[in-house]
N, C-alpha and C positions, 0 to 999 in steps of 0.2 A: 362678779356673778350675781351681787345684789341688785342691780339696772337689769340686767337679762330677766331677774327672773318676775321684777315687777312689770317689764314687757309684756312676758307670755302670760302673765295676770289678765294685763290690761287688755290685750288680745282675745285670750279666753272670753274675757266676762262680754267683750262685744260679739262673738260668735256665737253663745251661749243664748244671747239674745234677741241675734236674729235667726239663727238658724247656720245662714252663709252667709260670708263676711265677703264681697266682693273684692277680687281682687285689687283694684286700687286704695280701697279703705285701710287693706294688709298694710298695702306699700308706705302707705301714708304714715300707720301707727309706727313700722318697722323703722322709717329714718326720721321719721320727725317730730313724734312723740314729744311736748316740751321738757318732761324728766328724764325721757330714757331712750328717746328714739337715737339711731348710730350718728346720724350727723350731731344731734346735740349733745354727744357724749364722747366720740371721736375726734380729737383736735389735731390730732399728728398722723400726716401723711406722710411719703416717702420711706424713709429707713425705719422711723419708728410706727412707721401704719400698716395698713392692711392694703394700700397698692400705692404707687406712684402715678403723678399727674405733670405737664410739662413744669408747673409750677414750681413742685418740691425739687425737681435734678438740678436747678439752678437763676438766675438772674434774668438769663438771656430772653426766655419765652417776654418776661414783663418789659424788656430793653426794649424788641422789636417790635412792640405793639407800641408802647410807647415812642416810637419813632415815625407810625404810622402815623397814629394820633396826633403829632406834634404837625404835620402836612394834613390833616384833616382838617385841625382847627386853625391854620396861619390864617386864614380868608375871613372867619369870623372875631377876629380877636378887634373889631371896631364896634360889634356889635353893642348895642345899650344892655343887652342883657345879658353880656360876659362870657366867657368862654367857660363850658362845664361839660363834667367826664362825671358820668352814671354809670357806677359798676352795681349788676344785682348779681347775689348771690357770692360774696366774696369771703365767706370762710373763715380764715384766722386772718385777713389781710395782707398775707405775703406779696401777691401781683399786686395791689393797689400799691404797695410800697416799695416794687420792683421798679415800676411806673413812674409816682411821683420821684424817685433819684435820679433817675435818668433825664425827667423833665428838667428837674432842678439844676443839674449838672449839665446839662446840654443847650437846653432851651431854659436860661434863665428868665427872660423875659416873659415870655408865654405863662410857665411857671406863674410868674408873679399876678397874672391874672385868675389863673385856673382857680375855679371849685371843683371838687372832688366831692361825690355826694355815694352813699352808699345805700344799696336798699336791701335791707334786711329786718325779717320779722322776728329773729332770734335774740331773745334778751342776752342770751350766752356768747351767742356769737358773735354780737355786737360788744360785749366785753373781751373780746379775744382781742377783736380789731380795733380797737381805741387802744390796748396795751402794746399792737404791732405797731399803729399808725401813730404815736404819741408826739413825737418828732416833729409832725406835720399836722400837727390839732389842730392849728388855724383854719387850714386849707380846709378839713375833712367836714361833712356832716353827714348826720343820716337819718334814716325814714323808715318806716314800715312798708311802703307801697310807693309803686312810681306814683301816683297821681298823689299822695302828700306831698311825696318830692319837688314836681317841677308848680305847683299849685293846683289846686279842686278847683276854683271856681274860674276858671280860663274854659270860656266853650271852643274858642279856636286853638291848635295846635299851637304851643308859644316855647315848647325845649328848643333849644340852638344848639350843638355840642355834639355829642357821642354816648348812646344807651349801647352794656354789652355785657358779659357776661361769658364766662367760663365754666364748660361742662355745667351748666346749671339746667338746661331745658330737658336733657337728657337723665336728669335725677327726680323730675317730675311724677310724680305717682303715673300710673299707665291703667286700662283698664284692657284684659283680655277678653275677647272672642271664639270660638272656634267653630269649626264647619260640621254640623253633622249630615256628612253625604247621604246618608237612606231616609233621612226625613229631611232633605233640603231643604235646610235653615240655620240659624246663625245660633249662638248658646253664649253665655258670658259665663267665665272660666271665677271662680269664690273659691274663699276656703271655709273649710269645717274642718272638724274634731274627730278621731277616731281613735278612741282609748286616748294617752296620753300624745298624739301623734295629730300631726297638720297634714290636711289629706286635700286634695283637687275636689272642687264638687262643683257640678253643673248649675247653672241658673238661667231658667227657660229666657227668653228677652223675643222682642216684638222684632223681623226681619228688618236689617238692616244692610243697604246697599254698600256692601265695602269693593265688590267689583260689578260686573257685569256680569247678566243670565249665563254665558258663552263661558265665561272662563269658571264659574260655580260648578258647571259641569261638570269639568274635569280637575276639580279640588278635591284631594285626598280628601279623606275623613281625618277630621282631628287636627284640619291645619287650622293654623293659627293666627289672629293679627293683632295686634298692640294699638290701643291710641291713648293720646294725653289729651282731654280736653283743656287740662288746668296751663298746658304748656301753650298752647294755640291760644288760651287767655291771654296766657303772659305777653304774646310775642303780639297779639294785636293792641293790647294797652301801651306798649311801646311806642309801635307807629302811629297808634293814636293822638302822642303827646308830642313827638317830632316835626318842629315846623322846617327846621335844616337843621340835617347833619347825617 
């Protein structure tokens, strides 16, 4: 209850001081908080969590990607710059360790090449996953950000391997929109305070095209559209740094 309630502190006092606290800024504080946000205080999924993920029901979901991956990288395993598997966003490390045994155990050799690189900005959660992945310390490293990861000062694309990532894009903060039919235009969906209670509150925003004149027309009032810019970051710093794979 102690983490909860320096959340709704930490919420408060930013709402307090703008006014409205845009919805993604919410989303942002609610799971990623570095004291108290749910991802960084939430370590158990599955039986002892708050839902289930293919991860937590067993072995298999990490087997079959890793068997993927293993015909992914046979082609590049001559390469000068080695065979490497970039997992962002990997939690307590369960997949990444689902992965490396099967490698290990299957594809001995490949194995004996592999880097395994992790990209996470969680001080926490990068201690969760050094204590899952211990096993395999040699193999592992990790980063703050893809571009620490595969090198900064490379202007051409130089990753060889496999960047990827599980249910991560989709935990990305989001930012809401919605339609107001009688004044035909777009509104960005915040929150505010009301008495002790988190309430919806409108934030006027400059018209932006999320469809066409044609189909505005016949949009309810009050529909709605979600985007992530911080995820369309992620996913073009990616292909950014992919020369193959």
């Amino acid at each position: 209850m102690q983490v909860m309630s320096t959340l709704l502190e930490i919420i408060r006092h930013e709402i307090h001081k703008s006014g409205v606290l845009p919805f993604a800024r919410f989303m942002e504080l609610a799971l990623y908080c570095p004291d108290c946000g749910y991802y960084e205080t939430k370590k158990d999924i599955g039986r002892r969590g708050d839902f289930y993920t293919s991860v937590s029901v067993g072995e298999l979901f990490g087997q079959l990607l890793a068997c993927q991956f293993a015909g992914w990288l046979e082609p590049l395993r001559n390469a000068e710059c080695g065979v490497r598997i970039v997992e962002a966003g990997a939690h307590d490390g369960k997949l990444a360790a689902d992965i490396l045994n099967w490698l290990q155990l299957k594809r001995p050799k490949l194995f004996g090449q592999i880097e395994y690189g992790i990209v996470e900005p969680s001080a926490r959660r990068q201690e969760w996953q050094r204590e899952t992945l211990k096993d395999f310390a040699p193999r592992v490293r990790w980063s703050s950000d893809i571009q620490a990861m595969v090198g900064r000062d490379s202007v051409e694309p130089n990753f060889h391997g496999i960047i990827f990532s599980n249910e991560l894009l989709d935990a990305f903060p989001v930012r809401r929109f919605g339609w107001d039919a009688k004044n035909k235009n777009w509104f960005e969906w915040g929150v505010a305070i009301a008495g002790d209670k988190f309430i919806w509150a409108k934030i006027p925003t400059p018209h932006s095209a999320f469809c066409t004149p044609q189909l505005e027309a016949v949009l309810p009032d009050g529909y709605t559209i979600e985007t992530s810019p911080a995820a369309e970051n992620w996913w073009r710093e990616a292909a950014g740094v992919l020369a193959r794979g």
